[in-house]
N, C-alpha and C positions, 0 to 999 in steps of 0.2 A: 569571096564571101563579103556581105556588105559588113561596113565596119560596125555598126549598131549590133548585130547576131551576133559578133565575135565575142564577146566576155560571157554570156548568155551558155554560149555553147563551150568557153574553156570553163568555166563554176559547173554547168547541168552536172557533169559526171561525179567532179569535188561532190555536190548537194546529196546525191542519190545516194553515193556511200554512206556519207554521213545519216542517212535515215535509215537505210538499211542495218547497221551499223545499232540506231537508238534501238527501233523495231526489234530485232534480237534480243534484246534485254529484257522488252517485256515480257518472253513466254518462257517458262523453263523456272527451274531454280539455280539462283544465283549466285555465286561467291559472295560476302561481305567483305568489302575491299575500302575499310576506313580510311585511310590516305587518298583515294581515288573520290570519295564520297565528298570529304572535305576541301575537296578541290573543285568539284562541280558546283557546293552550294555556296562556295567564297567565288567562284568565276560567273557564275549566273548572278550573284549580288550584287556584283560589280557592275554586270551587263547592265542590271534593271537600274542602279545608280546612274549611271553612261544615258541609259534613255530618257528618264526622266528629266534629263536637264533639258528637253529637248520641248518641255510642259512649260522654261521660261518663254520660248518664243508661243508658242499656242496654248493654250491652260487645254482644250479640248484631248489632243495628243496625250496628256498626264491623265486625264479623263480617263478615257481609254485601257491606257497602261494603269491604272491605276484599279480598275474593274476587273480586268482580265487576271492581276495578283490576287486580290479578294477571291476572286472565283476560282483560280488554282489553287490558294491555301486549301479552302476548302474540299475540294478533290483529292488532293494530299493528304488533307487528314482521313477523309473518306476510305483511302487508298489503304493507308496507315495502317485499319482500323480492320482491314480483313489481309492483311499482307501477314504470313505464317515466319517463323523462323526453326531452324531444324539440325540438326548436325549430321555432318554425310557422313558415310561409310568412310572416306580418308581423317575424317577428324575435324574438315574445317564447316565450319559457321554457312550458311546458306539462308536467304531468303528465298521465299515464294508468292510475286508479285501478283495482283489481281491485273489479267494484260490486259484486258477492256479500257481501260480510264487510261493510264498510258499511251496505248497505240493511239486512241480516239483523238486524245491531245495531238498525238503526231501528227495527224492523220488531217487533225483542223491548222495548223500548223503552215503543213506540206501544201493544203488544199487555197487557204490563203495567200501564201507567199505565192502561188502559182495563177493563182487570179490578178492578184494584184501584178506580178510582173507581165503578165501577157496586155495588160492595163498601160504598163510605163514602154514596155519594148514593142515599136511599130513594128508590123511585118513588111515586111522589103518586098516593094515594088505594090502594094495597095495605094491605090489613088484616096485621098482624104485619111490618110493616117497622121497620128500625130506623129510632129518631128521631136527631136530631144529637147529643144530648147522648149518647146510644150508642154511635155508629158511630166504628169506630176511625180514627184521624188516617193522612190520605193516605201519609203518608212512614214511619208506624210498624211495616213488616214489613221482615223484614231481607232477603225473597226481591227485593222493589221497590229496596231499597240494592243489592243486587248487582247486578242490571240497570241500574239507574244506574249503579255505578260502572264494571263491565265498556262503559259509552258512553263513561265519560269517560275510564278508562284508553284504550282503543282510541282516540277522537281525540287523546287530549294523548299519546299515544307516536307517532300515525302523522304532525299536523303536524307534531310535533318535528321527529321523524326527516323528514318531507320537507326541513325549513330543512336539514338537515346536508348530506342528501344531496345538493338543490340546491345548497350552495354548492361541492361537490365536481364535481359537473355542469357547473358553471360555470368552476371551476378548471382541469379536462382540457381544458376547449373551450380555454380560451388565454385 
């Protein structure tokens, strides 16, 4: 196997779980799993912290990242705004996500990272391919930071907002 496919090919499987993984979330009703919530929108803040330093070398990249958050908060609240809350037949807390806007996010996401890596990884044995010393750095276009940050504004506004609303949920119940 040529050495440029090899990481390509040990991540693919890692990536695909992991989406299949997000994707299941959005359809069904879901546990309310406050420690787990709290932990996605403190590790995705971090994420978008993490990137944005990356706006001191290119302002454009922060750009970017910086569009795609605007544009997910608003999806989230969007999200927010038709997302139900219910109590199951065992007793516990459950939401009911609208899976459109979710998946869609994933789905631009998955769709991106997938363009853009077919972009940086040559395919072996193409005559006029770019070499690595070429090919521009995964993270380096500001259309890929928007799409990431429009994922991460969208889930760190929609868990947020789930904690609040759950615990108003909970408040009305008694």
């Amino acid at each position: 196997m040529a050495p440029n496919l090899l990481m390509p090919t040990l991540v693919s499987p890692l990536v695909a779980f992991m989406v299949w993984r997000r994707a299941r979330r959005q359809f069904g009703r879901q546990p309310v799993r406050r420690g787990a919530m709290i932990a996605r929108v403190a590790i995705l803040s971090l994420l978008a912290g993490l990137i944005s330093l990356a706006g001191i070398r290119d302002p454009r990249l922060l750009e970017g990242l910086a569009g795609g958050l605007l544009g997910g908060i608003a999806l989230g609240l969007a999200g927010l705004r038709l997302t139900r809350f219910e109590r199951g037949p065992d007793g516990r807390d459950l939401y009911l996500p609208i899976p459109w806007i979710g998946a869609t996010v994933t789905a631009l996401l998955v769709a991106r990272l997938a363009w853009r890596f077919m972009a940086v990884v040559p395919h072996a044995g193409m005559t006029g391919a770019m070499t690595a010393s070429t090919a521009p750095p995964l993270g380096n276009s500001p259309l890929t930071l928007l799409v990431l940050g429009l994922m991460i504004g969208y889930y760190v506004s929609y868990y947020a907002g789930l904690l609040v609303h759950h615990r108003r949920f909970v408040q009305a119940r008694g």
